[in-house]
C-alpha positions in Angstrom: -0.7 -19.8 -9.4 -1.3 -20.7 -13.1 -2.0 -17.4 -15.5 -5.4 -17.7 -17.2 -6.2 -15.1 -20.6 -8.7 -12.4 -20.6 -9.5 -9.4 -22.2 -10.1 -6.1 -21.1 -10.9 -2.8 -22.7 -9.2 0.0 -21.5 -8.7 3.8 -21.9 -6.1 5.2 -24.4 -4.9 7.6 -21.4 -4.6 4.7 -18.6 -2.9 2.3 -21.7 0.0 5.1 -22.2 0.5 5.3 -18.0 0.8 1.7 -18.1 3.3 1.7 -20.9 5.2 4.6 -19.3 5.4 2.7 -16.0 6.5 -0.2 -17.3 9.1 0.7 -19.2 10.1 2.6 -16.2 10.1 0.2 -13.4 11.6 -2.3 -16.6 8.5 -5.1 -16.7 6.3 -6.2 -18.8 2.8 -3.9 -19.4 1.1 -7.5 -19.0 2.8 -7.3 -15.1 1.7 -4.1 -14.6 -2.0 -4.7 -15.3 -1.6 -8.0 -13.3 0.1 -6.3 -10.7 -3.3 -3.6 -10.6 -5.5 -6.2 -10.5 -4.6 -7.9 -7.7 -4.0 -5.0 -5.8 -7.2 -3.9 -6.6 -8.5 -7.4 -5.8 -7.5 -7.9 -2.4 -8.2 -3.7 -1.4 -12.0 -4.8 -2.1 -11.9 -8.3 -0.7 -14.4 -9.1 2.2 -12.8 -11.2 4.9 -15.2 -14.2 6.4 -12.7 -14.3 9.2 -11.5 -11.0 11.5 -7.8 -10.1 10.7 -6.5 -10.9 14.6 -8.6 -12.6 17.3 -8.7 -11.6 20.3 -6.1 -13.6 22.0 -3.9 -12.1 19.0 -4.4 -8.5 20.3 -2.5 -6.9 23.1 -3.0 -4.0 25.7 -1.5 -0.4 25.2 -1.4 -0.5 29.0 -4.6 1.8 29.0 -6.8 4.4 27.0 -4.9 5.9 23.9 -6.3 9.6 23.9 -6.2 11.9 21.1 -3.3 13.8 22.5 -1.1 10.3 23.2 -1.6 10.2 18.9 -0.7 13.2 18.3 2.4 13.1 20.1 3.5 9.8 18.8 2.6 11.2 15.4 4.7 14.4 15.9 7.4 12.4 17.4 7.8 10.4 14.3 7.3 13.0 11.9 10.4 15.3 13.9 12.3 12.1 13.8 12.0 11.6 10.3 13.0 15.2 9.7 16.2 14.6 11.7 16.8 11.9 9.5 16.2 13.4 6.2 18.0 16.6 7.2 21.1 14.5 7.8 21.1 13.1 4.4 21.0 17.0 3.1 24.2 17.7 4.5 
């Protein structure tokens, strides 16, 4: 993808995060306001097209109910603990 020049006015406040960032993460402020872009881009994009068809989707075997997401949410969240509290030691 060829880079094409624009200019944009932005606040002082935003202009110091981006120079904070990228001097942090070691790229260029130009990369940073790029990478924002795009990100902000694509986050806003309409799709013509669904994401999967319906030949690309499966079956959960069933109805997920609210308590099937909560467990599978707690589940996670305790294994993630176990995890992290591992690392602690």
């Amino acid at each position: 993808m060829g880079l094409k020049r624009t200019n944009v006015y932005a606040d002082e406040q935003d202009l110091a995060l981006i120079k904070e960032t990228a001097a942090r993460r070691g790229i260029s402020e130009a990369e940073i306001i790029r990478e924002g872009i795009h990100r902000i881009a694509l986050s806003t994009r309409v799709w013509d097209e669904p994401f999967v068809t319906d030949e690309e989707t499966f079956d959960l075997g069933g109805l997920i109910t609210r308590d099937d997401v909560r467990a599978a949410v707690t589940g996670g969240y305790e294994a993630r603990e176990r995890r992290n509290g591992d690392r602690a030691k």
